[in-house]
Steps between C-alpha positions, in 0.01 A plus 500: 500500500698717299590358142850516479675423160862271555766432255698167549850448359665155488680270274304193609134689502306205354623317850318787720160433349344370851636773664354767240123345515540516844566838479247592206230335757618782775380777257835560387518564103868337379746570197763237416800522320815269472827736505593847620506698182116409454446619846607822451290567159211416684540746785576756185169403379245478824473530853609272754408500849784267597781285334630138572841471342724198449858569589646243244322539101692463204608808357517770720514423887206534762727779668582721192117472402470592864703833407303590191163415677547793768648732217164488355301480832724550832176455731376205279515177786723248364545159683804280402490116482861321465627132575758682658605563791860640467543847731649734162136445333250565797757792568461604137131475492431706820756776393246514164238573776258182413148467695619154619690200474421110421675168464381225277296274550227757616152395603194674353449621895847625521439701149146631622610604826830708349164686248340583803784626674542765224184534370220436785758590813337896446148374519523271761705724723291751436181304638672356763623858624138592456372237709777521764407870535105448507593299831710739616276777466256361772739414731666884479152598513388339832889595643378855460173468743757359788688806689889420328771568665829655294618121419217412358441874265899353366358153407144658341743700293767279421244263351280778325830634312567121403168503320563805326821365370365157445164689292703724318740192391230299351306811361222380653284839428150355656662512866730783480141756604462255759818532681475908444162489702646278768810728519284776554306340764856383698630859467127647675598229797830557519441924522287343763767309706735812480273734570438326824846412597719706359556716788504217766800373249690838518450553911515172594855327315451152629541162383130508392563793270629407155834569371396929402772703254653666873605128659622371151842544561521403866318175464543381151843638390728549759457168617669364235822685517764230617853454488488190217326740195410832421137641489380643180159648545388635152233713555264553164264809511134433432549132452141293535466153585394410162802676372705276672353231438596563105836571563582224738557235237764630418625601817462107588763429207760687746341469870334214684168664621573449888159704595258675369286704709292804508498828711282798601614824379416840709291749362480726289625224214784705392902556472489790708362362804531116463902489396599737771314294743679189385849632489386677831389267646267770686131619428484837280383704813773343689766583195412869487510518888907277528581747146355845453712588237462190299118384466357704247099526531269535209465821438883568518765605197768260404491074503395315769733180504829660539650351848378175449872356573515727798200369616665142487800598677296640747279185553769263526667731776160446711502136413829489658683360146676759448789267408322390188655637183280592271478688141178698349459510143194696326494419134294797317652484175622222226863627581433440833436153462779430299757632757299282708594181316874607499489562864341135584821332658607837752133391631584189603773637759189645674244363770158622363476668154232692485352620087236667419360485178258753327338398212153366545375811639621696265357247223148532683473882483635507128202233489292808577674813330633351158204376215765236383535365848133465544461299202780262527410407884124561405418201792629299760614270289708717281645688832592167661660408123694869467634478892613142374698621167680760710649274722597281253682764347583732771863575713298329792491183371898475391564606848278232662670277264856566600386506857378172467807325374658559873352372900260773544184557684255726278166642634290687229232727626326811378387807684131526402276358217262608229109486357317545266230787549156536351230663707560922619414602820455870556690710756539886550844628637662824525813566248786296757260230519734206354480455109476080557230312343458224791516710790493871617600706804488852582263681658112567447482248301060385408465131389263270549547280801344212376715476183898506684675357821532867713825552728339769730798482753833432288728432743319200649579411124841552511463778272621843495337806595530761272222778693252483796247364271652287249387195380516193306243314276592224292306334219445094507430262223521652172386874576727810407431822607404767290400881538142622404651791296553293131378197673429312191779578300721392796296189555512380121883595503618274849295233428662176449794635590765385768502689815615429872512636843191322627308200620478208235690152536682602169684806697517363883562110468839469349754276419774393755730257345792303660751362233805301554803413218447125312 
Protein backbone atom coordinates (compact mmCIF):
# COMPACT_ATOMS: atom_id res chain seq x y z
CA UNK A 1 0.00 0.00 0.00
CA UNK A 2 0.79 3.41 -0.65
CA UNK A 3 2.42 5.34 2.38
CA UNK A 4 0.39 8.16 2.88
CA UNK A 5 1.54 10.91 5.41
CA UNK A 6 -1.78 12.45 7.70
CA UNK A 7 -1.89 15.43 9.85
CA UNK A 8 -4.41 15.33 12.83
CA UNK A 9 -5.75 18.49 14.48
CA UNK A 10 -7.66 18.39 17.80
CA UNK A 11 -7.79 19.98 21.13
CA UNK A 12 -8.18 16.69 23.00
CA UNK A 13 -5.35 14.67 20.78
CA UNK A 14 -3.87 12.75 23.73
CA UNK A 15 -7.68 11.15 23.89
CA UNK A 16 -7.34 9.82 20.08
CA UNK A 17 -4.28 7.74 20.84
CA UNK A 18 -6.18 4.23 20.10
CA UNK A 19 -7.47 5.54 17.17
CA UNK A 20 -3.94 6.85 15.82
CA UNK A 21 -2.08 3.28 16.53
CA UNK A 22 -4.77 1.90 14.84
CA UNK A 23 -4.12 3.87 12.10
CA UNK A 24 -0.14 3.84 12.27
CA UNK A 25 -0.73 -0.20 12.10
CA UNK A 26 -2.70 0.44 8.55
CA UNK A 27 0.57 1.90 7.07
CA UNK A 28 -0.57 5.26 7.60
CA UNK A 29 2.36 7.69 8.91
CA UNK A 30 0.46 10.43 11.46
CA UNK A 31 1.28 14.12 12.64
CA UNK A 32 -0.50 15.48 15.73
CA UNK A 33 -1.04 18.76 16.84
CA UNK A 34 -3.47 20.35 19.47
CA UNK A 35 -4.93 23.76 17.89
CA UNK A 36 -5.45 25.26 14.46
CA UNK A 37 -2.65 27.73 14.22
CA UNK A 38 -0.12 24.69 14.63
CA UNK A 39 -1.95 22.99 11.90
CA UNK A 40 -1.40 25.37 9.49
CA UNK A 41 2.58 25.79 10.16
CA UNK A 42 2.86 22.32 9.59
CA UNK A 43 1.21 22.17 6.19
CA UNK A 44 3.71 25.40 5.54
CA UNK A 45 6.42 23.11 6.43
CA UNK A 46 5.64 19.43 4.73
CA UNK A 47 3.33 17.55 2.78
CA UNK A 48 0.18 16.15 3.76
CA UNK A 49 -1.76 13.67 1.99
CA UNK A 50 -4.90 14.38 4.01
CA UNK A 51 -6.07 16.48 7.09
CA UNK A 52 -8.41 15.62 10.11
CA UNK A 53 -9.51 18.89 11.62
CA UNK A 54 -11.38 19.63 14.84
CA UNK A 55 -14.10 22.17 14.38
CA UNK A 56 -13.88 23.53 18.04
CA UNK A 57 -9.76 24.39 19.28
CA UNK A 58 -8.94 27.20 21.27
CA UNK A 59 -7.75 30.00 19.42
CA UNK A 60 -8.72 30.10 16.06
CA UNK A 61 -11.81 27.92 14.96
CA UNK A 62 -11.75 24.49 12.99
CA UNK A 63 -13.64 26.49 10.13
CA UNK A 64 -11.33 29.58 9.76
CA UNK A 65 -8.27 27.06 9.87
CA UNK A 66 -10.45 25.35 7.33
CA UNK A 67 -10.16 28.72 5.17
CA UNK A 68 -6.43 29.17 5.52
CA UNK A 69 -5.81 25.38 4.92
CA UNK A 70 -7.24 25.55 1.19
CA UNK A 71 -5.50 29.06 0.71
CA UNK A 72 -2.35 27.20 0.97
CA UNK A 73 -3.54 23.92 -0.70
CA UNK A 74 -7.23 24.12 -2.34
CA UNK A 75 -6.97 20.31 -3.52
CA UNK A 76 -5.39 19.30 -0.11
CA UNK A 77 -8.44 16.63 1.40
CA UNK A 78 -9.55 17.99 4.57
CA UNK A 79 -12.09 16.02 6.76
CA UNK A 80 -13.92 17.92 9.60
CA UNK A 81 -14.77 16.37 13.01
CA UNK A 82 -17.30 18.56 15.30
CA UNK A 83 -19.65 17.65 18.35
CA UNK A 84 -21.94 19.53 16.43
CA UNK A 85 -24.53 19.10 14.69
CA UNK A 86 -26.19 22.56 14.18
CA UNK A 87 -27.19 23.12 10.14
CA UNK A 88 -25.05 26.92 9.91
CA UNK A 89 -21.69 24.79 10.60
CA UNK A 90 -22.07 21.65 8.27
CA UNK A 91 -23.39 24.44 5.80
CA UNK A 92 -20.24 26.41 6.53
CA UNK A 93 -17.90 23.56 6.21
CA UNK A 94 -19.22 22.25 2.82
CA UNK A 95 -19.32 25.85 1.31
CA UNK A 96 -15.24 25.70 2.36
CA UNK A 97 -15.37 22.61 0.03
CA UNK A 98 -14.07 19.93 2.84
CA UNK A 99 -13.34 16.12 1.67
CA UNK A 100 -15.90 15.01 4.31
CA UNK A 101 -17.74 15.37 7.35
CA UNK A 102 -17.74 13.59 10.99
CA UNK A 103 -19.50 13.74 14.32
CA UNK A 104 -17.88 12.86 17.57
CA UNK A 105 -17.56 10.14 18.99
CA UNK A 106 -15.97 8.53 15.80
CA UNK A 107 -14.79 4.94 15.70
CA UNK A 108 -11.31 4.08 14.39
CA UNK A 109 -13.51 2.17 11.42
CA UNK A 110 -15.52 5.20 10.77
CA UNK A 111 -12.05 7.35 10.55
CA UNK A 112 -10.33 4.57 8.30
CA UNK A 113 -13.10 4.17 6.04
CA UNK A 114 -13.54 8.28 5.44
CA UNK A 115 -9.07 7.78 4.47
CA UNK A 116 -10.02 5.36 2.10
CA UNK A 117 -12.73 7.13 0.63
CA UNK A 118 -10.28 9.94 -0.34
CA UNK A 119 -7.24 8.34 -0.51
CA UNK A 120 -7.71 4.51 -1.72
CA UNK A 121 -11.36 5.23 -3.56
CA UNK A 122 -8.85 5.88 -7.01
CA UNK A 123 -7.10 2.60 -6.54
CA UNK A 124 -9.76 0.52 -5.72
CA UNK A 125 -12.06 1.85 -8.40
CA UNK A 126 -9.58 1.61 -10.61
CA UNK A 127 -9.09 -2.32 -10.04
CA UNK A 128 -12.48 -2.94 -9.74
CA UNK A 129 -13.18 -1.18 -13.25
CA UNK A 130 -10.31 -3.33 -14.40
CA UNK A 131 -11.73 -6.43 -13.27
CA UNK A 132 -15.33 -5.60 -14.27
CA UNK A 133 -13.99 -4.98 -17.80
CA UNK A 134 -11.67 -8.22 -17.98
CA UNK A 135 -15.21 -10.02 -17.62
CA UNK A 136 -16.72 -8.05 -19.92
CA UNK A 137 -14.31 -8.45 -22.53
CA UNK A 138 -15.10 -12.25 -22.96
CA UNK A 139 -18.52 -11.97 -22.91
CA UNK A 140 -18.37 -9.05 -25.90
CA UNK A 141 -15.99 -11.35 -27.35
CA UNK A 142 -18.12 -14.54 -27.67
CA UNK A 143 -21.36 -11.94 -28.57
CA UNK A 144 -19.33 -11.22 -31.66
CA UNK A 145 -19.11 -15.07 -33.02
CA UNK A 146 -23.20 -15.16 -32.73
CA UNK A 147 -24.93 -13.46 -35.99
CA UNK A 148 -26.37 -9.96 -33.89
CA UNK A 149 -29.09 -8.48 -34.83
CA UNK A 150 -29.26 -4.30 -34.71
CA UNK A 151 -30.46 -4.54 -30.86
CA UNK A 152 -27.88 -6.31 -29.87
CA UNK A 153 -24.79 -4.04 -32.12
CA UNK A 154 -26.75 -0.93 -29.60
CA UNK A 155 -26.13 -2.95 -26.37
CA UNK A 156 -22.29 -4.18 -27.55
CA UNK A 157 -21.78 -0.47 -27.95
CA UNK A 158 -23.51 1.05 -25.25
CA UNK A 159 -21.46 -1.09 -22.89
CA UNK A 160 -18.04 -0.72 -24.83
CA UNK A 161 -18.41 3.27 -24.62
CA UNK A 162 -19.16 2.74 -20.76
CA UNK A 163 -15.75 1.15 -20.47
CA UNK A 164 -14.06 3.76 -22.21
CA UNK A 165 -15.52 6.31 -19.94
CA UNK A 166 -15.21 4.17 -16.90
CA UNK A 167 -11.05 3.46 -18.10
CA UNK A 168 -10.42 6.84 -18.90
CA UNK A 169 -11.99 7.95 -15.33
CA UNK A 170 -9.75 5.86 -13.30
CA UNK A 171 -6.67 6.36 -15.67
CA UNK A 172 -6.33 2.99 -15.76
CA UNK A 173 -3.51 3.10 -18.71
CA UNK A 174 -2.82 -0.94 -18.72
CA UNK A 175 -6.47 -1.54 -20.27
CA UNK A 176 -7.00 1.46 -22.30
CA UNK A 177 -4.78 -0.75 -25.57
CA UNK A 178 -7.08 -3.35 -24.69
CA UNK A 179 -10.32 -1.73 -25.32
CA UNK A 180 -8.63 0.01 -28.66
CA UNK A 181 -7.99 -3.62 -30.02
CA UNK A 182 -11.45 -4.79 -29.10
CA UNK A 183 -12.94 -1.61 -30.70
CA UNK A 184 -11.20 -2.40 -33.69
CA UNK A 185 -12.32 -5.87 -33.83
CA UNK A 186 -16.32 -4.66 -33.18
CA UNK A 187 -15.93 -2.05 -35.95
CA UNK A 188 -14.43 -5.17 -38.62
CA UNK A 189 -17.94 -7.04 -37.49
CA UNK A 190 -20.01 -4.41 -37.57
CA UNK A 191 -18.65 -3.25 -41.45
CA UNK A 192 -19.62 -6.84 -41.64
CA UNK A 193 -23.32 -6.64 -40.52
CA UNK A 194 -23.82 -3.50 -42.78
CA UNK A 195 -22.25 -4.62 -45.50
CA UNK A 196 -24.67 -7.45 -45.58
CA UNK A 197 -27.81 -5.68 -44.73
CA UNK A 198 -27.62 -2.47 -45.54
CA UNK A 199 -29.46 -2.63 -48.67
CA UNK A 200 -32.18 -5.11 -47.44
CA UNK A 201 -32.62 -2.08 -44.70
CA UNK A 202 -33.03 0.65 -47.43
CA UNK A 203 -35.54 -1.62 -49.88
CA UNK A 204 -37.21 -3.32 -47.44
CA UNK A 205 -38.60 -0.39 -44.53
CA UNK A 206 -40.17 -2.84 -42.16
CA UNK A 207 -40.51 -3.30 -38.62
CA UNK A 208 -37.36 -5.52 -38.75
CA UNK A 209 -35.30 -2.67 -40.14
CA UNK A 210 -33.87 -0.31 -37.53
CA UNK A 211 -34.87 3.16 -37.01
CA UNK A 212 -32.33 4.61 -40.45
CA UNK A 213 -31.72 8.75 -40.67
CA UNK A 214 -34.94 8.69 -43.60
CA UNK A 215 -37.77 7.15 -40.94
CA UNK A 216 -36.37 9.33 -38.00
CA UNK A 217 -38.86 11.80 -38.15
CA UNK A 218 -41.90 9.69 -38.97
CA UNK A 219 -41.38 7.17 -36.25
CA UNK A 220 -39.46 8.80 -33.52
CA UNK A 221 -40.46 12.52 -33.68
CA UNK A 222 -43.64 13.12 -34.97
CA UNK A 223 -45.12 10.85 -32.68
CA UNK A 224 -44.65 12.93 -30.00
CA UNK A 225 -46.31 16.03 -31.19
CA UNK A 226 -49.57 16.33 -28.98
CA UNK A 227 -51.85 18.89 -27.98
CA UNK A 228 -50.57 18.99 -23.98
CA UNK A 229 -46.60 20.19 -24.92
CA UNK A 230 -44.56 21.27 -27.59
CA UNK A 231 -41.79 19.15 -29.32
CA UNK A 232 -38.32 20.45 -29.26
CA UNK A 233 -36.08 18.25 -31.29
CA UNK A 234 -32.48 19.72 -31.03
CA UNK A 235 -30.61 18.28 -33.55
CA UNK A 236 -26.54 18.43 -32.81
CA UNK A 237 -24.28 17.84 -35.92
CA UNK A 238 -21.65 15.14 -35.59
CA UNK A 239 -22.62 14.26 -32.08
CA UNK A 240 -21.15 10.52 -30.99
CA UNK A 241 -22.51 8.42 -28.41
CA UNK A 242 -19.63 8.98 -26.22
CA UNK A 243 -20.14 12.63 -26.69
CA UNK A 244 -23.30 12.39 -25.23
CA UNK A 245 -22.65 10.50 -22.82
CA UNK A 246 -20.24 13.51 -21.39
CA UNK A 247 -22.62 16.02 -21.77
CA UNK A 248 -25.62 14.31 -20.35
CA UNK A 249 -24.80 15.00 -16.73
CA UNK A 250 -25.53 17.95 -17.08
CA UNK A 251 -28.34 17.68 -19.24
CA UNK A 252 -29.81 15.35 -16.27
CA UNK A 253 -29.56 18.55 -13.89
CA UNK A 254 -32.47 20.03 -16.26
CA UNK A 255 -34.22 16.80 -17.96
CA UNK A 256 -35.28 13.44 -16.58
CA UNK A 257 -33.60 10.98 -19.08
CA UNK A 258 -37.01 9.34 -20.33
CA UNK A 259 -34.98 7.10 -23.08
CA UNK A 260 -32.02 6.65 -24.37
CA UNK A 261 -31.61 4.79 -27.45
CA UNK A 262 -29.52 4.41 -30.45
CA UNK A 263 -30.14 4.66 -34.30
CA UNK A 264 -28.67 3.69 -37.70
CA UNK A 265 -27.63 6.50 -39.79
CA UNK A 266 -27.68 6.17 -43.85
CA UNK A 267 -24.68 6.31 -45.71
CA UNK A 268 -22.40 8.15 -46.73
CA UNK A 269 -21.89 9.44 -42.79
CA UNK A 270 -22.34 12.98 -43.65
CA UNK A 271 -24.54 16.39 -43.39
CA UNK A 272 -25.18 16.43 -46.90
CA UNK A 273 -26.89 13.27 -47.32
CA UNK A 274 -27.86 12.13 -43.74
CA UNK A 275 -29.68 15.66 -42.55
CA UNK A 276 -31.63 15.99 -45.72
CA UNK A 277 -32.77 12.50 -45.34
CA UNK A 278 -33.93 13.19 -41.82
CA UNK A 279 -35.70 16.42 -42.38
CA UNK A 280 -36.88 14.58 -45.64
CA UNK A 281 -37.87 12.04 -44.46
CA UNK A 282 -37.00 10.43 -48.03
CA UNK A 283 -33.82 8.48 -49.31
CA UNK A 284 -31.20 10.86 -51.25
CA UNK A 285 -32.16 9.21 -54.66
CA UNK A 286 -35.69 9.67 -53.75
CA UNK A 287 -34.95 13.58 -52.65
CA UNK A 288 -33.28 14.48 -55.94
CA UNK A 289 -36.11 12.64 -57.88
CA UNK A 290 -39.50 14.68 -55.44
CA UNK A 291 -36.78 18.11 -55.82
CA UNK A 292 -34.57 18.65 -58.84
CA UNK A 293 -33.78 21.96 -58.06
CA UNK A 294 -32.93 21.44 -54.48
CA UNK A 295 -30.58 18.25 -53.89
CA UNK A 296 -27.28 19.28 -54.72
CA UNK A 297 -24.89 16.20 -55.70
CA UNK A 298 -21.23 16.07 -55.01
CA UNK A 299 -19.68 17.43 -57.58
CA UNK A 300 -22.05 20.51 -57.66
CA UNK A 301 -21.25 24.50 -56.76
CA UNK A 302 -22.92 26.04 -53.81
CA UNK A 303 -24.05 24.22 -50.12
CA UNK A 304 -25.83 21.30 -49.93
CA UNK A 305 -28.21 21.75 -46.79
CA UNK A 306 -30.15 24.69 -47.87
CA UNK A 307 -34.02 23.44 -47.95
CA UNK A 308 -33.77 21.46 -45.07
CA UNK A 309 -37.05 23.32 -43.58
CA UNK A 310 -38.68 22.83 -46.92
CA UNK A 311 -37.97 19.44 -46.78
CA UNK A 312 -39.90 19.29 -43.35
CA UNK A 313 -42.81 21.06 -44.56
CA UNK A 314 -42.93 18.82 -47.25
CA UNK A 315 -42.77 15.60 -45.09
CA UNK A 316 -45.31 16.54 -42.73
CA UNK A 317 -47.73 17.33 -45.77
CA UNK A 318 -47.25 13.46 -46.80
CA UNK A 319 -47.63 12.44 -43.22
CA UNK A 320 -50.89 14.08 -43.35
CA UNK A 321 -49.87 16.71 -40.20
CA UNK A 322 -49.90 19.36 -41.94
CA UNK A 323 -51.71 21.07 -39.04
CA UNK A 324 -48.63 20.87 -36.91
CA UNK A 325 -46.94 24.22 -36.38
CA UNK A 326 -43.65 24.10 -36.46
CA UNK A 327 -40.39 26.53 -36.46
CA UNK A 328 -36.72 25.66 -37.98
CA UNK A 329 -33.85 27.22 -36.48
CA UNK A 330 -30.11 26.59 -37.85
CA UNK A 331 -27.65 28.08 -35.45
CA UNK A 332 -24.21 28.66 -37.50
CA UNK A 333 -22.86 31.41 -35.62
CA UNK A 334 -22.42 32.60 -31.73
CA UNK A 335 -24.96 35.46 -32.65
CA UNK A 336 -27.10 33.00 -33.79
CA UNK A 337 -27.37 31.30 -30.69
CA UNK A 338 -27.88 34.15 -28.71
CA UNK A 339 -31.00 35.33 -30.66
CA UNK A 340 -31.83 31.86 -30.03
CA UNK A 341 -31.98 32.21 -26.25
CA UNK A 342 -34.05 35.49 -26.60
CA UNK A 343 -36.44 33.80 -28.86
CA UNK A 344 -37.04 30.68 -26.31
CA UNK A 345 -40.67 31.61 -25.09
CA UNK A 346 -42.25 32.51 -29.03
CA UNK A 347 -41.17 28.61 -29.25
CA UNK A 348 -43.30 27.46 -26.89
CA UNK A 349 -46.52 28.77 -28.87
CA UNK A 350 -45.41 26.11 -31.42
CA UNK A 351 -46.11 22.23 -31.88
CA UNK A 352 -42.63 20.84 -32.84
CA UNK A 353 -39.51 23.10 -32.73
CA UNK A 354 -37.17 21.93 -34.74
CA UNK A 355 -32.92 23.41 -34.09
CA UNK A 356 -30.21 22.51 -35.58
CA UNK A 357 -27.03 23.03 -34.17
CA UNK A 358 -23.56 23.11 -35.95
CA UNK A 359 -20.73 22.94 -33.97
CA UNK A 360 -19.21 19.53 -33.55
CA UNK A 361 -18.57 19.14 -37.09
CA UNK A 362 -17.11 22.06 -37.53
CA UNK A 363 -14.89 21.36 -34.25
CA UNK A 364 -13.89 17.89 -35.93
CA UNK A 365 -12.55 19.32 -39.22
CA UNK A 366 -10.70 22.28 -37.34
CA UNK A 367 -9.46 18.99 -35.42
CA UNK A 368 -7.86 18.28 -38.79
CA UNK A 369 -6.88 21.74 -40.46
CA UNK A 370 -5.66 23.88 -37.36
CA UNK A 371 -2.05 22.59 -35.42
CA UNK A 372 -3.61 24.12 -32.16
CA UNK A 373 -6.72 22.06 -32.54
CA UNK A 374 -4.81 18.92 -33.01
CA UNK A 375 -2.96 19.32 -29.94
CA UNK A 376 -5.57 20.34 -27.55
CA UNK A 377 -8.04 17.32 -28.66
CA UNK A 378 -4.79 15.20 -29.34
CA UNK A 379 -7.20 11.87 -28.21
CA UNK A 380 -10.45 10.70 -27.47
CA UNK A 381 -10.27 11.71 -24.31
CA UNK A 382 -9.42 15.28 -24.86
CA UNK A 383 -12.23 15.45 -27.82
CA UNK A 384 -14.89 13.97 -25.52
CA UNK A 385 -13.43 16.74 -22.72
CA UNK A 386 -13.41 19.87 -25.48
CA UNK A 387 -17.15 18.80 -26.91
CA UNK A 388 -17.93 18.85 -23.03
CA UNK A 389 -16.46 22.53 -22.23
CA UNK A 390 -18.40 23.89 -25.19
CA UNK A 391 -21.57 22.96 -24.02
CA UNK A 392 -21.00 24.07 -20.82
CA UNK A 393 -20.33 27.30 -22.12
CA UNK A 394 -22.18 27.49 -25.29
CA UNK A 395 -25.81 29.45 -26.36
CA UNK A 396 -27.12 25.74 -26.55
CA UNK A 397 -26.99 25.04 -23.19
CA UNK A 398 -28.79 28.51 -21.85
CA UNK A 399 -31.43 27.65 -24.30
CA UNK A 400 -31.93 24.05 -23.06
CA UNK A 401 -31.91 25.64 -19.75
CA UNK A 402 -34.71 28.08 -20.24
CA UNK A 403 -36.55 25.42 -22.14
CA UNK A 404 -36.43 23.34 -19.31
CA UNK A 405 -37.95 25.60 -16.72
CA UNK A 406 -41.49 25.13 -18.73
CA UNK A 407 -43.78 21.44 -19.70
CA UNK A 408 -41.84 20.51 -22.65
CA UNK A 409 -41.01 17.40 -24.50
CA UNK A 410 -37.23 17.60 -25.81
CA UNK A 411 -35.69 14.97 -28.19
CA UNK A 412 -31.89 15.52 -28.88
CA UNK A 413 -30.49 13.77 -31.86
CA UNK A 414 -27.64 14.34 -34.28
CA UNK A 415 -27.42 13.79 -37.99
CA UNK A 416 -24.30 11.61 -38.33
CA UNK A 417 -21.22 10.77 -36.11
CA UNK A 418 -17.46 10.79 -36.16
CA UNK A 419 -13.98 8.51 -35.98
CA UNK A 420 -11.01 8.50 -35.56
CA UNK A 421 -8.86 7.37 -38.71
CA UNK A 422 -5.50 5.67 -38.86
CA UNK A 423 -4.84 3.23 -41.66
CA UNK A 424 -4.92 4.80 -45.81
CA UNK A 425 -6.42 2.93 -48.31
CA UNK A 426 -5.52 3.80 -51.88
CA UNK A 427 -8.00 4.79 -54.60
CA UNK A 428 -7.56 6.40 -58.14
CA UNK A 429 -10.38 8.83 -59.35
CA UNK A 430 -10.71 11.24 -62.05
CA UNK A 431 -10.68 15.17 -60.97
CA UNK A 432 -14.92 15.19 -59.94
CA UNK A 433 -14.27 12.18 -58.05
CA UNK A 434 -15.51 13.50 -54.44
CA UNK A 435 -12.68 15.16 -52.26
CA UNK A 436 -14.08 12.98 -48.91
CA UNK A 437 -11.75 10.97 -46.95
CA UNK A 438 -14.34 8.05 -45.97
CA UNK A 439 -15.97 7.54 -49.12
CA UNK A 440 -15.75 8.40 -52.91
CA UNK A 441 -18.02 8.45 -55.97
CA UNK A 442 -17.58 9.36 -59.43
CA UNK A 443 -16.72 7.49 -62.11
CA UNK A 444 -13.69 5.10 -63.05
CA UNK A 445 -12.82 4.96 -59.95
CA UNK A 446 -9.68 1.62 -59.21
CA UNK A 447 -9.67 0.43 -55.53
CA UNK A 448 -9.15 -2.55 -54.12
CA UNK A 449 -12.23 -4.63 -53.52
CA UNK A 450 -11.13 -6.34 -50.67
CA UNK A 451 -10.26 -3.20 -48.66
CA UNK A 452 -14.10 -1.10 -48.95
CA UNK A 453 -17.92 -1.99 -48.93
CA UNK A 454 -18.66 -1.35 -53.07
CA UNK A 455 -22.24 0.17 -54.08
CA UNK A 456 -22.13 -1.14 -57.75
CA UNK A 457 -25.91 -0.25 -58.31
CA UNK A 458 -26.67 3.08 -56.21
CA UNK A 459 -30.06 3.29 -56.40
CA UNK A 460 -30.81 -0.07 -54.75
CA UNK A 461 -28.84 2.10 -52.11
CA UNK A 462 -30.94 4.83 -52.09
CA UNK A 463 -28.30 6.85 -53.51
CA UNK A 464 -28.09 9.19 -56.29
CA UNK A 465 -26.91 8.71 -59.65
CA UNK A 466 -24.73 11.17 -60.82
CA UNK A 467 -23.61 9.20 -64.56
CA UNK A 468 -24.21 5.75 -66.18
CA UNK A 469 -21.33 4.44 -64.32
CA UNK A 470 -21.06 6.01 -61.06
CA UNK A 471 -20.31 4.53 -58.01
CA UNK A 472 -19.85 4.39 -54.41
CA UNK A 473 -17.10 2.83 -52.14
CA UNK A 474 -16.94 3.46 -48.63
CA UNK A 475 -14.13 2.76 -46.18
CA UNK A 476 -14.94 0.66 -42.75
CA UNK A 477 -13.15 0.57 -39.50
CA UNK A 478 -10.50 3.02 -39.27
CA UNK A 479 -9.30 3.29 -43.06
CA UNK A 480 -9.22 6.75 -44.97
CA UNK A 481 -8.68 6.99 -48.39
CA UNK A 482 -5.82 8.43 -49.88
CA UNK A 483 -4.42 9.02 -53.54
CA UNK A 484 -1.12 7.30 -54.71
CA UNK A 485 0.19 10.66 -56.06
CA UNK A 486 1.96 12.11 -52.46
CA UNK A 487 0.65 9.07 -50.81
CA UNK A 488 2.83 9.34 -47.85
CA UNK A 489 2.71 12.79 -47.17
CA UNK A 490 -1.12 12.52 -47.26
CA UNK A 491 -1.08 9.43 -45.12
CA UNK A 492 1.26 10.97 -42.30
CA UNK A 493 -0.93 14.24 -42.54
CA UNK A 494 -4.82 12.44 -42.01
CA UNK A 495 -3.73 10.16 -39.67
CA UNK A 496 -5.27 10.33 -36.35
CA UNK A 497 -7.42 12.65 -37.50
CA UNK A 498 -11.36 12.82 -37.34
CA UNK A 499 -13.13 11.99 -40.44
CA UNK A 500 -16.74 10.67 -41.38
CA UNK A 501 -18.93 9.56 -44.14
CA UNK A 502 -18.37 5.85 -43.66
CA UNK A 503 -18.84 2.57 -41.89
CA UNK A 504 -17.58 2.56 -38.15
CA UNK A 505 -20.00 2.40 -34.99
CA UNK A 506 -18.48 5.89 -34.06
CA UNK A 507 -20.23 7.52 -37.35
CA UNK A 508 -23.49 5.14 -37.92
CA UNK A 509 -24.71 4.19 -34.27
CA UNK A 510 -25.86 7.39 -32.78
CA UNK A 511 -27.50 8.82 -30.06
CA UNK A 512 -31.37 9.16 -29.88
CA UNK A 513 -32.37 10.71 -26.70
CA UNK A 514 -35.92 11.30 -25.27
CA UNK A 515 -35.96 14.00 -22.44
CA UNK A 516 -38.83 15.23 -20.49
CA UNK A 517 -38.95 18.61 -17.94
CA UNK A 518 -38.29 17.64 -13.88
Amino acid sequence: MQSFHLLWADDEIELLKPHILFLESKGYKLTTVNNGMDAIDQIKEQHFDLVFLDENMPGISGLDALKEIKELDKDLPVIMITKSEEEHIMEDAIGSKIADYLIKPVNPNQILLSIKRQLDNKRLVTQSVASRYQQEFRNIMMALMDHQDFDGWKKMYKKLVFYELEIQESNETGMEEVLETQKLEMNREFSKYVQSNYVDFIQYDNNEAPVMSHTLMRKEVVPQVSDDQPVFFVLIDNLRYDQWKFIQPIISTMFRVEREDLYLTNLPTTTQYCRNSIFAGLLPADIEKRFPNKWSNDEDEGGKNLYEEEFLNDLLKRLRRDDIKTSYTKVVHLNQGKDLIDDVPNLFDNDLNVIVYNFVDSLSHARTDNKVMRELAENEAAYRSLTKSWFEHSPLYETLKRISERKAKVIISTDHGSVKVTDPVKVVGDKKTTTNLRYKTGRNLSFNEKEVFHIKDPQKAGLPVQHLSSNYIFCRNSDFFVYPNNLNHYAKYYKDTIQHGGISLEEMVVPLIHLASR
